[in-house]
C-alpha positions as CSV (number, residue, x, y, z in Angstrom):
1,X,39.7,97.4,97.8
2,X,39.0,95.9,101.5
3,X,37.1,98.7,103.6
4,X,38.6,100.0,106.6
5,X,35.8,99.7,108.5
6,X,34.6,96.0,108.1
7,X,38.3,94.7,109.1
8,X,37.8,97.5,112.1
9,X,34.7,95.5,112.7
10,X,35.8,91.8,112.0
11,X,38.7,92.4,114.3
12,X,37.2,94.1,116.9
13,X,34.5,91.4,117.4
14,X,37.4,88.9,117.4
15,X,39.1,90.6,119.9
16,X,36.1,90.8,122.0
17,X,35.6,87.2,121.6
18,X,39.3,86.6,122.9
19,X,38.9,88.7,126.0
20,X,35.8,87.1,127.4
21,X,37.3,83.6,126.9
22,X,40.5,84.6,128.5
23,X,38.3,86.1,131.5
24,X,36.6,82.7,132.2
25,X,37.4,81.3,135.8
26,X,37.6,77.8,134.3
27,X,40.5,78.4,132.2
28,X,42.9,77.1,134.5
29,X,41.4,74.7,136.5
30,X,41.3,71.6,135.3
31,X,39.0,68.7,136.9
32,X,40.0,65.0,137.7
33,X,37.7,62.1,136.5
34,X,36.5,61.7,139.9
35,X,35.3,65.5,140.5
36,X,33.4,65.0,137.3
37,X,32.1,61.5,138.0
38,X,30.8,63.2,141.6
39,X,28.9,66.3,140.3
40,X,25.1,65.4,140.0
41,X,24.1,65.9,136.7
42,X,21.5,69.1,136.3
43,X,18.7,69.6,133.8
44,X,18.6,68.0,130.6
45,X,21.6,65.9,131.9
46,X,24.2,68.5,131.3
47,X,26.6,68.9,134.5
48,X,26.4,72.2,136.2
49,X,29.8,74.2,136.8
């Protein structure tokens, strides 16, 4: 028999997960080629947001 509490947990976490990606200003903006080809590229050559 499945525990109660580790599918409390499992979904919990899941839905934890969801909210903070729903909450990210970046979700709907999307950037053309050219505003990506104009950022200078930060540390370790990753582009900064």
């Amino acid at each position: 028999m499945i525990d109660n509490f580790s599918l409390g947990i499992s979904h919990g976490l899941m839905l934890l997960a969801a909210w903070y990606l729903l909450r990210r200003r970046d979700l709907d903006h999307e950037a053309s080629p050219r505003d990506e080809a104009a950022k200078p590229r930060g540390r370790w050559g990753r582009r900064d947001a």
